[in-house]
C-alpha positions as CSV (number, residue, x, y, z in Angstrom):
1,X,-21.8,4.9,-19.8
2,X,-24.4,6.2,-17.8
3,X,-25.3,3.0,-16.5
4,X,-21.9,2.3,-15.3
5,X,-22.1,5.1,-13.2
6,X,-25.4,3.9,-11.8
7,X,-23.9,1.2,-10.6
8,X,-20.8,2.7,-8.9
9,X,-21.3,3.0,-5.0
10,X,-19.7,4.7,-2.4
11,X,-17.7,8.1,-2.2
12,X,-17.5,9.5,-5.8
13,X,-14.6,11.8,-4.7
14,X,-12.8,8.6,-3.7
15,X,-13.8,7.2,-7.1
16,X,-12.6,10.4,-9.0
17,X,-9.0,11.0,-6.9
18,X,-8.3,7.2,-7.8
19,X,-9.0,7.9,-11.2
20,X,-6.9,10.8,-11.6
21,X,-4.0,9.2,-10.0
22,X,-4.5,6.0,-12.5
23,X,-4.6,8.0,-15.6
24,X,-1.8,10.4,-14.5
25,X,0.3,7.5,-13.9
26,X,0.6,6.4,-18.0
27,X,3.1,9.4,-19.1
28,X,5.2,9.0,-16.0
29,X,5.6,4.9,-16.0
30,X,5.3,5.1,-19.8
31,X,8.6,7.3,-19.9
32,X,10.2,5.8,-17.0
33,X,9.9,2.2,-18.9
34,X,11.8,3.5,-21.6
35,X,15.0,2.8,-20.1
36,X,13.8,-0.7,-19.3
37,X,12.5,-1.2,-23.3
38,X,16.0,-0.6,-24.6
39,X,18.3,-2.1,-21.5
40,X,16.8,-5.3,-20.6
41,X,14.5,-5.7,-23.2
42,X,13.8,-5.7,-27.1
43,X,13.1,-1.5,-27.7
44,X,9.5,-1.6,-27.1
45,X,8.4,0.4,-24.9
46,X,4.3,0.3,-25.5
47,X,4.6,-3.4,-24.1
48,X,5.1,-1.7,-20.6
49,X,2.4,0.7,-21.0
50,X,-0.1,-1.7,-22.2
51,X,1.0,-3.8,-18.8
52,X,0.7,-1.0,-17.0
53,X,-3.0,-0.7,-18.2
54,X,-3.4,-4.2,-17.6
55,X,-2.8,-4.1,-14.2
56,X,-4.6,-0.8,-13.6
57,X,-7.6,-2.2,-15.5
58,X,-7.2,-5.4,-13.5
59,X,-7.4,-3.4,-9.9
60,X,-10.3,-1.4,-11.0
61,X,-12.2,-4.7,-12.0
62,X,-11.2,-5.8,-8.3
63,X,-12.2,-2.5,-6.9
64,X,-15.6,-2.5,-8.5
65,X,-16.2,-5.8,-7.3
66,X,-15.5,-5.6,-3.7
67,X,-17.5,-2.5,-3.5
68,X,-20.0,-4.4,-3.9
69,X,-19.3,-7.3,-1.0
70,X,-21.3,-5.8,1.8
71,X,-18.6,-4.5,4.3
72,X,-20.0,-6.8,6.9
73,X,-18.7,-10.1,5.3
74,X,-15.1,-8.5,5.3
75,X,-15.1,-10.0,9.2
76,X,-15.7,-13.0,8.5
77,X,-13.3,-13.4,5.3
78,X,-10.2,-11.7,7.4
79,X,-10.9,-14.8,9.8
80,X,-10.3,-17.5,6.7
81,X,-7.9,-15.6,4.6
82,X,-5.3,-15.3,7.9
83,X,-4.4,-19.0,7.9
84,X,-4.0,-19.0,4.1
85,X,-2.0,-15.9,3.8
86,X,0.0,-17.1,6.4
87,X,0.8,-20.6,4.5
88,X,1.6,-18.1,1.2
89,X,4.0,-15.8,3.8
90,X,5.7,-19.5,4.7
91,X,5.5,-21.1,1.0
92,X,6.8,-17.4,-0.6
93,X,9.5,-17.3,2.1
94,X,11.1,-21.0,1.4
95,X,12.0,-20.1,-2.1
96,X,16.2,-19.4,-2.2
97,X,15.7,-18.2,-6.1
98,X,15.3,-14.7,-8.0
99,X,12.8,-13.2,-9.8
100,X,14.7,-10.2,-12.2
101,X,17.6,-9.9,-10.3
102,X,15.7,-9.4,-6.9
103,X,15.4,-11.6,-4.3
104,X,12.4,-14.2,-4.4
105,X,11.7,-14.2,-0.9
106,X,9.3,-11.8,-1.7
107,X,7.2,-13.1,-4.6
108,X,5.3,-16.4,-5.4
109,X,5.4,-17.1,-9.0
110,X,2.0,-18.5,-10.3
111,X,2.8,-21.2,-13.0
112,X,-0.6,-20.8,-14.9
113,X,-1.0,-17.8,-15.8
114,X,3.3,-17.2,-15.5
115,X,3.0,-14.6,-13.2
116,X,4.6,-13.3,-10.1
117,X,2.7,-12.4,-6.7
118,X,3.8,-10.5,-3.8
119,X,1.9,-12.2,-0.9
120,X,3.1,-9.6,1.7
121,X,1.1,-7.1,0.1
122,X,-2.0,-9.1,0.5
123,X,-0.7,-10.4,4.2
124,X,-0.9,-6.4,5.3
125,X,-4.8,-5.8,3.6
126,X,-6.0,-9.1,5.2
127,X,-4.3,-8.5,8.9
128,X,-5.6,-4.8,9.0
129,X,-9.2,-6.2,8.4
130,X,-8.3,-9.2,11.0
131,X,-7.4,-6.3,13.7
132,X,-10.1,-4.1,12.8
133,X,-12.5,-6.9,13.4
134,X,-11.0,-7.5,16.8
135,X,-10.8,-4.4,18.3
136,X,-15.1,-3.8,17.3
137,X,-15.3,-7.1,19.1
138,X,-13.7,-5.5,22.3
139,X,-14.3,-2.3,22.3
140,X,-17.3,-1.7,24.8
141,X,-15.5,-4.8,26.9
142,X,-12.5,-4.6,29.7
143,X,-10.1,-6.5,27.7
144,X,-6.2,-7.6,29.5
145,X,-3.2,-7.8,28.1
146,X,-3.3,-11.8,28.5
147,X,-6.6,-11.9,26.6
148,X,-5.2,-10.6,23.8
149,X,-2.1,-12.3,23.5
150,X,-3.5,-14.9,21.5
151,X,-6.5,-13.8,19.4
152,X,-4.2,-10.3,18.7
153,X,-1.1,-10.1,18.8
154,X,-0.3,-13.5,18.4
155,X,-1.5,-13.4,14.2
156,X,0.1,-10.0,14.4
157,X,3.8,-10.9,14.6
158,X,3.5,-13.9,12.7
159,X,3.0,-12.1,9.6
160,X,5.5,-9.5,10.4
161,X,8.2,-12.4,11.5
162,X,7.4,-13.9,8.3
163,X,7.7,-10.8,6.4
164,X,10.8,-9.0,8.1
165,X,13.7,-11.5,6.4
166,X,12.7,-10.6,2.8
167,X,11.2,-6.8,3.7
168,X,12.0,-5.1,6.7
169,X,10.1,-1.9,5.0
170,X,6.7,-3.9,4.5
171,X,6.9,-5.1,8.3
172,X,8.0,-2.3,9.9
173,X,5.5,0.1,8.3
174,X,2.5,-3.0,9.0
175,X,3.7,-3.2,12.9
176,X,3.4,1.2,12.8
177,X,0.1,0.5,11.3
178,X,-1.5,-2.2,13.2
179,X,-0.4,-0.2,16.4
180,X,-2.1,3.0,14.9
181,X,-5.0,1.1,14.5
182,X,-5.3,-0.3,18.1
183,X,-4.9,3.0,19.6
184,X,-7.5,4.1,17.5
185,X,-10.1,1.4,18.5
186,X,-9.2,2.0,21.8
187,X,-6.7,-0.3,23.3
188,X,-5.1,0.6,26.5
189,X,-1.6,2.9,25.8
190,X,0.4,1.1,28.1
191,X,-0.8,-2.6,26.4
192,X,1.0,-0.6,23.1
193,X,3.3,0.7,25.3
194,X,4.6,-3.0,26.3
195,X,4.1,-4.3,22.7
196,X,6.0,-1.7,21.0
197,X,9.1,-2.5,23.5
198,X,8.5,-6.7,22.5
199,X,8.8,-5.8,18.6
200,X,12.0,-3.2,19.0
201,X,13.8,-6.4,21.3
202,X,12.7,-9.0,18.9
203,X,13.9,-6.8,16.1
204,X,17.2,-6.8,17.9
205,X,17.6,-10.1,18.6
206,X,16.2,-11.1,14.7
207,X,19.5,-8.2,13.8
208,X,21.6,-10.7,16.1
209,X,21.0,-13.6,14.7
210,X,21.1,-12.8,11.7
211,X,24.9,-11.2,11.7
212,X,25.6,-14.6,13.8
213,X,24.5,-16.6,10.5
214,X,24.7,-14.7,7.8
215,X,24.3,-17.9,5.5
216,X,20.3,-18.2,6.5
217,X,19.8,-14.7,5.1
218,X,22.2,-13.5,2.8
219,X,22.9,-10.1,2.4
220,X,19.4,-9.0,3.7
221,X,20.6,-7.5,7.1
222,X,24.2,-6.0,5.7
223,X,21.4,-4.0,2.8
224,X,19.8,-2.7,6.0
225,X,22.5,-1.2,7.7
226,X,24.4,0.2,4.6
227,X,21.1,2.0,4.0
228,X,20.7,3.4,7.2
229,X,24.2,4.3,7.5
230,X,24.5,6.3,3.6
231,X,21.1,8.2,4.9
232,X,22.5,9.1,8.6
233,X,25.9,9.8,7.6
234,X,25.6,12.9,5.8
235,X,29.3,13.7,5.7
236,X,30.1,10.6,3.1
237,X,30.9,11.4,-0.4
238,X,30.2,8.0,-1.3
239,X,26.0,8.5,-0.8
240,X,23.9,6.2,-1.9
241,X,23.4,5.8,-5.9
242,X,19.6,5.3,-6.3
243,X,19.6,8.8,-3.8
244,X,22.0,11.0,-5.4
245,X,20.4,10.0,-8.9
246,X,17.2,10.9,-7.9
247,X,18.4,14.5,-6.2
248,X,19.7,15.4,-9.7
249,X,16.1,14.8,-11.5
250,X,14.3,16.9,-9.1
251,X,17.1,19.3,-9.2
252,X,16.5,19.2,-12.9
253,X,12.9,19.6,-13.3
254,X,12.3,23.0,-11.4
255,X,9.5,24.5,-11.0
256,X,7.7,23.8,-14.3
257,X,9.7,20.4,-15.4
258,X,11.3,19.5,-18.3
259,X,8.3,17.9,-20.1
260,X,6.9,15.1,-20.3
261,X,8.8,12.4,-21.3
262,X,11.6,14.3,-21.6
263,X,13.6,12.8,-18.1
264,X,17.5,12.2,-18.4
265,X,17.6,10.4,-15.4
266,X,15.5,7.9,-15.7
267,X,18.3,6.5,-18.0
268,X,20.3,6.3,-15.4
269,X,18.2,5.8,-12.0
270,X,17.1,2.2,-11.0
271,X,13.4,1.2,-10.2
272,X,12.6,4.2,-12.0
273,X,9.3,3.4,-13.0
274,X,8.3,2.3,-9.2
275,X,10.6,2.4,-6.4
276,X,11.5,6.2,-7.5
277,X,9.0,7.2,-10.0
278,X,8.4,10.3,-8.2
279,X,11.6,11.7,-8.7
280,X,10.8,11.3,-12.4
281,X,7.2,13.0,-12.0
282,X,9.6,15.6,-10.6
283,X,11.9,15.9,-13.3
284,X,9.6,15.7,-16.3
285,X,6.5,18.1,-14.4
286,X,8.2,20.2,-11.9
287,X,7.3,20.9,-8.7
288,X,3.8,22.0,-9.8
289,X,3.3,18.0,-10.7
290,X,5.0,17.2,-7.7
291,X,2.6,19.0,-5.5
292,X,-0.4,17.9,-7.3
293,X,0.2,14.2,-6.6
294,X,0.8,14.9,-2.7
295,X,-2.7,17.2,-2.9
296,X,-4.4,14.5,-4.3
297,X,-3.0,11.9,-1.6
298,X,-4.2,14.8,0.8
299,X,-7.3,14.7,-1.0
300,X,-7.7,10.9,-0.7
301,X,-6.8,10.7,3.4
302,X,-9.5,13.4,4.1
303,X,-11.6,11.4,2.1
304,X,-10.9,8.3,4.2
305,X,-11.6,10.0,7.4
306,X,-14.8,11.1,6.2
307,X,-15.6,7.9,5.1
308,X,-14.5,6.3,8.1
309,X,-16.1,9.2,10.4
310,X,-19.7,8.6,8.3
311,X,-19.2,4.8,8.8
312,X,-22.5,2.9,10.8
313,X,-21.0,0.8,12.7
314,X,-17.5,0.7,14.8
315,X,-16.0,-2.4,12.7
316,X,-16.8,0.4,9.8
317,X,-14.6,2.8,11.0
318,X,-11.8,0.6,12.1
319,X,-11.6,-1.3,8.3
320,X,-11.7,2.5,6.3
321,X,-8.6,3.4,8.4
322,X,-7.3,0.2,8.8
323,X,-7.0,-0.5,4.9
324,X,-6.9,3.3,4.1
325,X,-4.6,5.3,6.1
326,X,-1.7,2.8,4.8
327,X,-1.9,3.8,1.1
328,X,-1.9,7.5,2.0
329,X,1.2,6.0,4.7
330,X,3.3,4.1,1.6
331,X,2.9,7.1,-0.5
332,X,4.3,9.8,2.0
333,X,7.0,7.5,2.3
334,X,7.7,7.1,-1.3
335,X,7.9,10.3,-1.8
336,X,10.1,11.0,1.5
337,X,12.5,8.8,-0.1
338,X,13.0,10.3,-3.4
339,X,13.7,13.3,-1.7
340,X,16.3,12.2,1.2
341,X,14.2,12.8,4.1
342,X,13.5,8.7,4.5
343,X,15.7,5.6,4.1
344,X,15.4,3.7,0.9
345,X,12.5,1.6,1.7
346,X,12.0,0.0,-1.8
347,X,8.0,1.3,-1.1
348,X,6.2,1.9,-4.5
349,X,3.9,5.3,-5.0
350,X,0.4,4.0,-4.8
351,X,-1.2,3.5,-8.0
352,X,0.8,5.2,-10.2
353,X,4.2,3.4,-9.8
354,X,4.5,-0.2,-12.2
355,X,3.7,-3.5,-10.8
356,X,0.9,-5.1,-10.9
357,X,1.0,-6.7,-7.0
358,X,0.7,-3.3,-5.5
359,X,-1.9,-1.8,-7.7
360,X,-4.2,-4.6,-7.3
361,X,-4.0,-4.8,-3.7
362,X,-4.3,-1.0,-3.4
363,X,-7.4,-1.3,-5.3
364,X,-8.7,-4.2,-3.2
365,X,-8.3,-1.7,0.2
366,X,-10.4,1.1,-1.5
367,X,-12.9,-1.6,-2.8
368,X,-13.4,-2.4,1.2
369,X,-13.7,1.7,1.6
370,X,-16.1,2.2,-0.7
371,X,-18.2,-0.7,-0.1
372,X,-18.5,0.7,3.5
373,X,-19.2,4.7,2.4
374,X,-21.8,2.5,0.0
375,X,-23.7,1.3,2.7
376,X,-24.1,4.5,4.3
377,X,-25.3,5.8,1.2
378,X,-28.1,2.6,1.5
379,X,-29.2,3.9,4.7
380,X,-29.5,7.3,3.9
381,X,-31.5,6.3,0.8
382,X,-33.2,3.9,3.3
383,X,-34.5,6.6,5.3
384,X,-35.2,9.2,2.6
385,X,-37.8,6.5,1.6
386,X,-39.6,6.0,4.7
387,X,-39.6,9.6,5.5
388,X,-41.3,10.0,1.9
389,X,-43.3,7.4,0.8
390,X,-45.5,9.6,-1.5
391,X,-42.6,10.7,-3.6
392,X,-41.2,7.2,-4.1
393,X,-44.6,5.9,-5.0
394,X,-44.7,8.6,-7.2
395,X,-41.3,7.4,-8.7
396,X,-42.4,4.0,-9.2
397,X,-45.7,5.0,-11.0
């Protein structure tokens, strides 16, 4: 044991919040899967935890390994991955069938290993990298908005256009995010400014076309609207299912909760081992669990910025927040959902909620985090030796 934890780099606090998230996240998906045991599948319900602790194990394995990928080669990789994630975003988007009732637009099923894949979740990690690695490349430089065009922004919206028909959440939260991350590295406002305006008219026009032929994406639009209109229209009896449902286990659980495993709703409330899992955390451990997972997210963003704050180099910084500040992002929104202050997004709590797709890439951004706090720690070490050559000797002897 003790020389596993010689070999674990980076931020140890970022190590231990991930940890405590991971093993918190057994009684709540264990008790949530429950309802999915005795529904849709044969009554046993310790085949869903010992997935769930396959995928977890699965993303910490991945986690440990890119920690220790020097940060550096991340620029490079985000230049070969973007053609191939692309060709997965075109490949995953052609199929018309459906993987458990949901629409396989978003998944890629892996016939080996009989496996599903969600390749928009890897599209995001791989064009935050991409951006971060151009805007280091520009930043001392006077860029233009035509130079940009292609090396930028043009990679940017194809991922997003080939995201948006199968998960307008996913793309509209990467465009907030990639735009976060330019006006962080620097990029001149009213560039953004001009870009922003672009995506909001070829949203519109994407809206258009698709109510003009409804038969090239079925249903996907029309689930849009009737979720926008059931969370503005807060005079409809009829509000949304998934909402109501998940206002009655929070409702339920108090301040101390009912105990864990102990959740009515989750009989009752869909995707309520990921989509809405918080509402269940609610339920079962109160508002005192509920406020311990959003302190630990807390936790894990300060963490990021001092990570990406300690970083040596500019590409550094731009990767911790480019990969990081999105998994703090998707879990604000989770939870802003389960309590009616968001849409329904269909956005899983980071490493807590089922699925193995969003744990391991979640795992693979704070792999890229750590393996840049680890190189600080290499320098500090670094110059701890030269500035003590007599201790170190004395070490080695």
């Amino acid at each position: 044991m003790q020389e596993i934890f010689k070999n674990i780099k980076g931020d140890r606090l970022i190590w231990a919040i991930v940890a405590l998230l991971a093993i918190f996240s057994f009684l709540p998906v264990y008790s949530a899967a429950s309802n999915l045991a005795y529904v849709g599948g044969n009554g046993n319900t310790f085949a869903y935890f010992l997935k769930h602790f396959m995928h977890l194990f699965l993303g910490f394995g991945i986690m440990y390994g890119v920690h220790k990928i020097p940060y550096r080669y991340f620029r490079g990789l985000s230049m070969v991955m973007l053609p191939i994630v692309l060709v997965l975003l075109v490949i995953t988007m052609s199929q018309e069938t459906t993987t458990e009732g949901a629409n396989a637009s978003r998944w890629i099923q892996i016939p080996i290993v009989g496996m599903s894949f969600q390749t928009s979740t890897l599209a995001s990690v791989v064009l935050m990298v991409y951006v971060a690695r151009y805007m280091s490349k520009i930043k001392d430089k006077q860029i233009t908005f035509k130079e940009s065009i292609l090396p930028l922004w043009i990679p940017v919206f194809l991922v997003i256009i080939l995201i948006l028909p199968a998960n307008f959440s996913t793309a509209a939260i990467l465009f907030c995010m990639v735009v976060m991350l330019t006006f962080l590295g620097g990029y001149p406002i009213r560039y953004l400014a001009l870009i922003i305006g672009s995506g909001v008219v070829a949203l519109v026009m994407f809206v258009l076309v698709a109510k003009s032929f409804p038969e090239l994406m079925p249903n996907r639009v029309d689930t849009w609207m009737s979720r926008i209109e059931s969370f503005t229209d807060k005079e409809d009896t009829e509000a949304d299912y998934q909402i109501e449902k998940a206002k009655i286990a929070i409702a339920s659980g108090g301040i101390q909760g009912v105990g864990p495993g102990k959740s009515i709703q989750k009989n009752f409330l869909p995707q309520s081992s990921s989509d809405f899992i918080f509402a269940i955390i609610i339920e079962e451990y109160g508002l005192i669990g509920g406020f311990l997972i959003m302190i630990l997210y807390m936790w894990l963003l300060f963490r990021i910025v001092i990570a990406a704050q300690k970083a040596d180099t500019i590409f550094g910084k731009l990767i911790v927040l480019g990969v990081g500040l999105p998994i703090v992002f998707q879990a604000l929104i989770n939870m802003a959902v389960a309590v009616e202050l968001f849409p329904v997004t269909g956005q899983t709590l980071p490493l807590i909620s089922s699925g193995g797709t969003s744990i391991w890439m979640t795992c693979l951004a704070l792999g890229i985090i750590l393996s840049v706090s680890a190189k600080r720690e290499e320098l500090k070490e670094q110059d701890y030796n030269e500035d003590n050559p007599l201790e170190v000797l004395a070490e080695t002897i």
